[in-house]
C-alpha positions, -999 to 999 in steps of 0.1 A, spaced: -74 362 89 -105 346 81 -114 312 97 -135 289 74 -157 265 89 -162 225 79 -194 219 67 -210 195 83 -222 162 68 -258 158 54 -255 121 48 -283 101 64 -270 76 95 -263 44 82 -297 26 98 -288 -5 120 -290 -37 105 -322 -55 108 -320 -89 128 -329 -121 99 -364 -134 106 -366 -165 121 -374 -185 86 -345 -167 73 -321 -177 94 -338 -217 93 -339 -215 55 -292 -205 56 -288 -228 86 -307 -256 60 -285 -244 31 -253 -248 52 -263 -284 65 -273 -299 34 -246 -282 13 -218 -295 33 -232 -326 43 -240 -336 7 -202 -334 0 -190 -355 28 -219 -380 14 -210 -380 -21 -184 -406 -24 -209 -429 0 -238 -425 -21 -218 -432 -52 -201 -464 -33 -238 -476 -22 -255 -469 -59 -228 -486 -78 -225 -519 -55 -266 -519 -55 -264 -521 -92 -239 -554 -89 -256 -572 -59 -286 -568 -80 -270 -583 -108 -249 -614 -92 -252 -634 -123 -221 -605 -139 -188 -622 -141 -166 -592 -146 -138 -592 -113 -160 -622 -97 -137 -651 -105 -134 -676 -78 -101 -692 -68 -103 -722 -44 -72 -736 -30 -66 -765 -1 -36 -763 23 -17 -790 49 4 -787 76 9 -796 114 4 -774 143 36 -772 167 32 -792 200 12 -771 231 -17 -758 207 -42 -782 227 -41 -795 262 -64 -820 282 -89 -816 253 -89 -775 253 -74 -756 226 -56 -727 224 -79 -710 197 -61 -677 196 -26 -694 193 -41 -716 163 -52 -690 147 -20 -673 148 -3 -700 132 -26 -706 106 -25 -670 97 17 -670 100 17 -701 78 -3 -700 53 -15 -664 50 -49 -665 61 -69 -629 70 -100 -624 83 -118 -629 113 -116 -658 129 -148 -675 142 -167 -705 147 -145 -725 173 -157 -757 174 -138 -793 192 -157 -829 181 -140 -861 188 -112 -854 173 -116 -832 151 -116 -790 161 -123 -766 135 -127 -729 129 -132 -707 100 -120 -674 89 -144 -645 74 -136 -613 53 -156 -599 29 -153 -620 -3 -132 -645 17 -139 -680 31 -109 -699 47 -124 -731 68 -96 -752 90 -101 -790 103 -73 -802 124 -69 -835 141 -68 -835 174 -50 -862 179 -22 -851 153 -24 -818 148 -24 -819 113 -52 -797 95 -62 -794 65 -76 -754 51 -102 -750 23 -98 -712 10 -116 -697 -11 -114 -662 -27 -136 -647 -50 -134 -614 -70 -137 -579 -67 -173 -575 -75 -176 -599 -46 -159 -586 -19 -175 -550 -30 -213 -569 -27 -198 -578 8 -194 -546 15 -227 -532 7 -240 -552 26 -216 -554 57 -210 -592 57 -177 -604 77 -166 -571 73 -164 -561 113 -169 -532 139 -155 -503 122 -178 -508 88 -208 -514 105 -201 -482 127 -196 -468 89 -226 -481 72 -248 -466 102 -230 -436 99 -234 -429 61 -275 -439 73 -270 -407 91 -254 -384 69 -279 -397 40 -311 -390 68 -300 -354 69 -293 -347 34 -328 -361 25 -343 -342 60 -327 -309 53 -336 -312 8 -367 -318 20 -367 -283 46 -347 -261 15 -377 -274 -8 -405 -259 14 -386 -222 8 -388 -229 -29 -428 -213 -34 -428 -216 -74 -416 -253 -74 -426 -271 -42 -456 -279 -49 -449 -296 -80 -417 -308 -64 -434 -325 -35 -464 -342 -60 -432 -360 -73 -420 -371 -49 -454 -381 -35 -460 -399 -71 -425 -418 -69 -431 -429 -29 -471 -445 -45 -447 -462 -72 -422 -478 -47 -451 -490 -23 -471 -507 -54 -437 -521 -65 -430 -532 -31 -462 -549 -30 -459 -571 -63 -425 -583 -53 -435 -596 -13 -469 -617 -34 
């Protein structure tokens, strides 16, 4: 009985993997960033462009029609006592009675008259009440959609959270340019004419900058 023997393998050891370079792993880590950071900026860049287009261009009347109203009414007895007013308890009532939203602001008590105002973006509502009465009298004023997206853009009367929004999309938008600009510096055949671009177009906005501050 003869006993055959397995040959043995003659394929060369797989060799270890090398370790990535430093610049290697810099130029994936920069891919990853401003790939992914590039999405969740997308919608914000397009909301930003779009509304800088129309608060550039006030004088368009599409979805920017005004509507002005003026309501009455009397404030229930306790809303003001030896001269101070229950600010918080008027607003209330105000925004109960006659629908009113925004931020409420601009408390102020003359004589006899005490008024506030309420803010949203696009949105005006001013209130004047007697204080001897307690009847008031509330100028609103609405305007369009163009409007209350201008407002927006710019972060007027719109409160806490969309500021903390509009800084945030500052961020996002810093690293998308920060890391663009790192991936460019990997790219040897069109960085250079890449960067004289973008060296041309930052000459072009300082000149333009210029002729509009004269």
């Amino acid at each position: 009985m003869s006993l055959s023997a397995k040959p043995e393998s003659t394929a060369p050891a797989t060799a270890a993997r090398r370790p990535r370079s430093l610049k290697a792993r810099t130029h994936v880590w920069l891919r990853w960033l401003h790939t992914y950071t590039s999405m969740i900026s997308l919608l914000v860049v397009l909301f930003f462009s779009l509304t800088g287009i129309t608060l550039n261009h006030p004088d368009w009347a599409f979805g920017s029609a005004d509507t002005r109203r003026e309501v009455t009414g009397t404030l229930p007895a306790g809303w003001i006592r030896d001269g101070e007013v229950n600010w918080l308890a008027v607003a209330e009532e105000l925004r109960a009675r006659q629908g009113l939203h925004g931020r409420a602001e601009d408390t102020r008590v003359d004589g006899n008259e005490a008024s506030l105002s309420f803010r949203a973006p696009g949105y005006s509502a001013d209130a004047f009440i007697d204080t001897r009465t307690g009847k008031y009298t509330v100028n609103v004023e609405a305007q369009g959609a163009v409007a209350v997206l201008n407002d927006l853009h710019r972060g007027r009367d719109a409160g806490g959270a969309w500021a903390w929004l509009i800084d945030l999309s500052g961020v996002f938008l810093t690293v998308v340019s920060l890391t663009g600009l790192g991936i460019l510096l990997y790219l040897k055949k069109t960085r250079v004419k890449a960067l004289a671009a973008m060296l041309g177009a930052g000459v072009l906005v300082l000149v333009l900058a210029r002729l509009a501050i004269r």
